[in-house]
N, C-alpha and C positions, 0 to 999 in steps of 0.2 A: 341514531344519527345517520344522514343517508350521507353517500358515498361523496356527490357533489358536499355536502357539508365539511365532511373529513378534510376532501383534497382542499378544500377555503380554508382551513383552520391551520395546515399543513405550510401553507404559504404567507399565513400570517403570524406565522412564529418567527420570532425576533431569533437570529443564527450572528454568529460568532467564527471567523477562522482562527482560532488559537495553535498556533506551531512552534517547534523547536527547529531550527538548521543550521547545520556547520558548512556545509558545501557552497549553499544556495541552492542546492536544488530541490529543495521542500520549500524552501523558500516560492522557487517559482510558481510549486504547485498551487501555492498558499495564494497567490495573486490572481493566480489563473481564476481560483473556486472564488473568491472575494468580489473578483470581478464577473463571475457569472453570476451568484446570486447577488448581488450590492448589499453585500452582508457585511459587519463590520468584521474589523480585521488585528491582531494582536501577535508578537514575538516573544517565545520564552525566551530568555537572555540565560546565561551563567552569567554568576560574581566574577569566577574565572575562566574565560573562553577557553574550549578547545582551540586546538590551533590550525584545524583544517585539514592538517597532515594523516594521510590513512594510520603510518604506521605509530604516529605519537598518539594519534587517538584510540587503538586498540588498547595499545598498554597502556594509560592512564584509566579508560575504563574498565578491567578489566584488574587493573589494583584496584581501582575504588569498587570493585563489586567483590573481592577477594576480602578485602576491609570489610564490609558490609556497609558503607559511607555512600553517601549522594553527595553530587556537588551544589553547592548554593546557587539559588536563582536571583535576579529580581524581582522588585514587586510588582505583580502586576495592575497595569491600569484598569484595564476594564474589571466590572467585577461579575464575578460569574452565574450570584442569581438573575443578573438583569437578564438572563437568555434563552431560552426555550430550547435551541439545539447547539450544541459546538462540534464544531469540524476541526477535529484534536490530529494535527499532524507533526511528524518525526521522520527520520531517516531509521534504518533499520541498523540493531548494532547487535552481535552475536545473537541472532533472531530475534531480537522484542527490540518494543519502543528505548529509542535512544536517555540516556540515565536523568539530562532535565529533564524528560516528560515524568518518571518516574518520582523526581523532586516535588512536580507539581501536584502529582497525584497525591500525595501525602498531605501538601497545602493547602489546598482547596477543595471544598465541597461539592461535589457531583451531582448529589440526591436527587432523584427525578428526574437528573437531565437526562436527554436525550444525544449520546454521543456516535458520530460518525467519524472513524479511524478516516484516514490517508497518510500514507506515506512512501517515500523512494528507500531504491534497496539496491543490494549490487546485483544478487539475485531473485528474493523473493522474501516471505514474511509477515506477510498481510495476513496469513491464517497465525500464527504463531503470536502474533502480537496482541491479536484481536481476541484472542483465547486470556493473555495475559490483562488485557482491558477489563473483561469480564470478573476475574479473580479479585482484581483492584478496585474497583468500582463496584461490588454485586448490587449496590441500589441503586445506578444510574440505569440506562436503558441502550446499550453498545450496540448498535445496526449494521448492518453489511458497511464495508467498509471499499476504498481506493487504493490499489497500489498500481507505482509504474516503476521500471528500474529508470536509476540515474542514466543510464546510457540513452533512454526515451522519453526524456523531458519535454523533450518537444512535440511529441504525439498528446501530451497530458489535457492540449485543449478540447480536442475531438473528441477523448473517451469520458472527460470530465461532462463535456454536454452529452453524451448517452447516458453516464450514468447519473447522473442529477435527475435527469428526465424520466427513465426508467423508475426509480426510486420517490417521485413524486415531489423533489426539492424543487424542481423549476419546472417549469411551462412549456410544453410545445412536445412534439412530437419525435419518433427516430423507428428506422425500419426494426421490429423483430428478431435478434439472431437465431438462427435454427439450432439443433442439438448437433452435437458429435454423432457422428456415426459410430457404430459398433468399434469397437476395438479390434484392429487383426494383426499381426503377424508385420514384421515391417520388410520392405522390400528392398534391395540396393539405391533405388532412386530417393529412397524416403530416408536412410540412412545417410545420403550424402547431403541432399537438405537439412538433416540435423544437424550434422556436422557444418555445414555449412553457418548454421545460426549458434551455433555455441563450443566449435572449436576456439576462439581466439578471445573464450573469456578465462579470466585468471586462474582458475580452479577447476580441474577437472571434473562435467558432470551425469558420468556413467555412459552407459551405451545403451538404448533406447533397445524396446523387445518389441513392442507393439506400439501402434498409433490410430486412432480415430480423428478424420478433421470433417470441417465442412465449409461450405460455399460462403461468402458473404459479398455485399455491393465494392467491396474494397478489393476484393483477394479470397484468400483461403486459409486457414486459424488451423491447426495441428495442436492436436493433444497425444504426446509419447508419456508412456510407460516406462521410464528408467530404471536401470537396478547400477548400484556403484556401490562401493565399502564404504561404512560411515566413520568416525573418528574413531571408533573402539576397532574396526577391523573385518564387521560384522557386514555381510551384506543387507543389502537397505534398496528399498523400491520411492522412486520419486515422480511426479508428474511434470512434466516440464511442457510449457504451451508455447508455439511458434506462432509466426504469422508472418506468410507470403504476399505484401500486396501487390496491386497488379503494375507490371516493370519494375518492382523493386529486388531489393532481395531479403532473402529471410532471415530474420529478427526472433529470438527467444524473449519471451514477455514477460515468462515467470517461473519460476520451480517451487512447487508445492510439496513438503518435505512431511 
């Protein structure tokens, strides 16, 4: 099969956004991708909603995962042979996909499909979850996946059309990003730019040792090397990625744990 064949066959697979959200803001993502590919579009529901609230929803999840209990969904409408690929999104909850996506996995048959993660997070997750996709699913086909933190919902439309494009879900074209440069050694200026993009998030996340960034048409993307104590006490190395664009100021995008 040549390569123009593929990307035709690629494009004429019938897609699916199927997501979970309590906030809305997976929600939004869920609309944004919907509306770029004109893909259809589906909500997992609970029988019993979360209630929005951070802290009533940690400890509810978090008994029902001490239970070993899922909470009930609806039924859902579409059904999920009719689709070639589903773009399975959630919010991120104690690192993995939030507990209905987990319901649904149980429910419905994956087999063959072909699934693309996305989803929003306070910090990161996207590696973590996608790891747990795999485990749950071993006969679907789980692909590089979407994440953006809840704080940057509103960038979701510009990265969603790189990355759709990139990935070969949709049409048209986006400039290249270059590599990181080497890692070195971080400097006073480059330490207070961290600081600057991740002092005023809720949880403390390390002190940055080294960083590698590079150019792009927008600005300029940082990748630090963190070390911080993890929950046992142990220190713990983490990747966390900024990005400077130009007049703005610097945003953390992700931590890779």
């Amino acid at each position: 099969m040549s390569m123009m064949t593929c990307v035709a066959t690629m494009f004429a697979q019938k897609k699916l956004v199927l997501f979970y959200s309590e906030s809305g803001s997976t929600k939004a993502v869920a609309e944004e991708l919907q509306k770029q590919l004109a893909a259809d579009v589906e909500a997992v529901e609970a029988v019993e909603p979360y209630t929005g609230d951070f802290g009533a929803t940690v400890q509810r999840s978090n008994q029902e995962r001490q239970n070993g209990t899922l909470p009930a969904i609806k039924p859902l409408k579409k059904k999920i042979q009719d689709y070639d690929v589903i773009f399975l999104g959630y919010p991120i909850w104690g690192g993995t996909y939030a507990l209905p996506i987990a319901t649904l996995l149980k429910e419905q048959d994956f087999a063959g499909k072909t699934i693309v993660p996305f989803c929003t997070f306070g910090s990161g997750g996207l590696n973590t979850s996608t790891a747990d996709l795999k485990k749950a699913l071993p006969k679907a086909k789980i692909k590089q996946g979407y994440g953006v933190r809840a704080a940057r919902v509103q960038k979701a439309s510009k990265e969603l059309n790189r990355f759709l494009i990139e990935n070969g879900y949709k049409k048209g074209s986006v400039e290249k990003l270059g590599e990181y440069s080497e890692q070195k050694p971080v400097n006073d200026a480059e330490k207070a730019l961290f600081d600057a993009a991740c002092s005023n998030y809720q949880f403390p996340l390390g002190t940055p040792q080294t960083v590698g960034k590079r150019d792009t048409a927008d600005g300029t993307d940082y990748k630090f090397s963190v070390t911080s104590r993890g929950m046992n006490g142990k220190e713990a190395t983490s990747t966390i990625y900024v990005t400077v664009e130009k007049g703005g100021k610097p945003e953390f995008t992700e931590v890779v744990r």
